[in-house]
N, C-alpha and C positions, 0 to 999 in steps of 0.2 A: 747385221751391224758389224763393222771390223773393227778389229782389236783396237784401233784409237781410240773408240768408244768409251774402254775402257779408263779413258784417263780423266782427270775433274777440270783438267781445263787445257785450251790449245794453244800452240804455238806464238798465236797474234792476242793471247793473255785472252779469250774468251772464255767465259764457264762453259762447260758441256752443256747441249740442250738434251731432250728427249731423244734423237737419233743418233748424239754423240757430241766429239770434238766437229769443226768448222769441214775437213775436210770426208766427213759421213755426210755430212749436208751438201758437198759439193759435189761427191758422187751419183748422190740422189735425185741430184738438180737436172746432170749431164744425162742420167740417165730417164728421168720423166720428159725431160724438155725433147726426147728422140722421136717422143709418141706426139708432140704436142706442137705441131708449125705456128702457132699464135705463141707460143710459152717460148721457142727457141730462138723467137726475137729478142728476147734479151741479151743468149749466148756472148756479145764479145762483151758486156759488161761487165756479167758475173764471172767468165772468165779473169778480165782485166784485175777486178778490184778483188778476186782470191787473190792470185797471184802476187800484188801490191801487198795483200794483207799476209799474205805467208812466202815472203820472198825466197824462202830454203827450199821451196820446192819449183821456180821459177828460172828460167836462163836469165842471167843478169844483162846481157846483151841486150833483152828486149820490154826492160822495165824500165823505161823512160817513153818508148812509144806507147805503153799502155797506158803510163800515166798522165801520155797527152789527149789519148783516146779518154781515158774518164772523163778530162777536162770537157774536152769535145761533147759528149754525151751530156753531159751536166749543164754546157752555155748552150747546144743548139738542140737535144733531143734526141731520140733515139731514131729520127728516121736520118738524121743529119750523120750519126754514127754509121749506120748502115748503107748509106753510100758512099762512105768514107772504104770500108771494106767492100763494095761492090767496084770500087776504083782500085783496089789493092789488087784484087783479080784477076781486075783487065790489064792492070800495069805488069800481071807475072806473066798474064798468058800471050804479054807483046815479047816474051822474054827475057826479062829484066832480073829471071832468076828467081833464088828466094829473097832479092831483096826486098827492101822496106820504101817506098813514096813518103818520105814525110814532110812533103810541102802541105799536105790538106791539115797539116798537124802541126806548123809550125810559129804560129800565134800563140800558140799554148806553152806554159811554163816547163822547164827540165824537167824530171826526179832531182826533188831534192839531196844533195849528199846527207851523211851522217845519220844515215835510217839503217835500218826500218825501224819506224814506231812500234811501240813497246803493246800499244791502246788502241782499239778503235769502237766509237761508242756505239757503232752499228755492224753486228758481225754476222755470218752466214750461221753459225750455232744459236743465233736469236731469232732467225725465220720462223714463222710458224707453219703447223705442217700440220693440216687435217684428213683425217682418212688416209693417210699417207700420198696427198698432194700437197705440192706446193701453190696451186692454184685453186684449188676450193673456194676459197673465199671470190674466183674470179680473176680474171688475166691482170685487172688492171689495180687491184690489189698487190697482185704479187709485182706488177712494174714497180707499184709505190717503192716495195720494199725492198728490190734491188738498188733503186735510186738512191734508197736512203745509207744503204751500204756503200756506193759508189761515194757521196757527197763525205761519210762518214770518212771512207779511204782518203779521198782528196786534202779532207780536214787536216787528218792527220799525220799526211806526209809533209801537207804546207806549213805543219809546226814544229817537225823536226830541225834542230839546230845545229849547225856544223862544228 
């Protein structure tokens, strides 16, 4: 467990779960989903919506594409996400650098100014984690529960007031 563990509650105002604050969950996520090619399909989610949700540890440069990516994820699905990033790929490896394509992402709403949200009623410190998996209960369990983090993040950046 790391020292954040130690604390009663995180950054994006979570109470500590069982393995800590949000970002002991987020480690643990990264680090089971390397074992797990069915589990690491969710990777640009739960990437996106930490991120979203703890924006002090994210390049501000690129928290509006992610929060177009949740949107993304949330209207068309996670296979709809994933060729969204399998097009980011082909777009670097024509050259294009490390820029960003964000035409497949451009329907979708900015980041909202005046954030980050203080709340979000679904956060990675409230995952549940049995035997120390995050997918015990099943792959498609644990999707639920990223989604509901993702919709949770979405929510709550769409209420922030400028």
């Amino acid at each position: 467990m790391a020292d954040s563990s130690l604390l009663s509650q995180c950054d994006c105002g979570a109470v500590a779960g069982p393995l800590g604050v949000c970002v002991d969950y987020y480690h643990a996520i990264l680090a089971e989903e390397q074992a797990d090619p069915r589990m690491y399909r969710w990777h640009a989610p739960v990437v996106c919506a930490y991120l979203l949700q703890h924006p002090s540890r994210a390049h501000e440069k690129y928290l509006d594409g992610q929060f177009r990516q949740l949107q993304l994820y949330l209207d068309k699905g996670l296979d709809a996400l994933l060729s969204v990033a399998a097009h980011q790929v082909a777009w670097n490896k024509r050259g294009a650098g490390s820029s960003y394509d964000m035409a497949p992402l451009a329907a979708y709403a900015p980041l909202p100014s005046g954030g980050p949200p203080r709340h979000f009623r679904a956060t990675f410190s409230g995952l549940p984690v049995r035997d120390g998996s995050f997918v015990a209960d099943g792959h498609p369990a644990y999707g639920h529960h990223i989604e509901a983090i993702a919709e949770a993040t979405v929510e709550s950046w769409r209420a922030v007031r400028t």
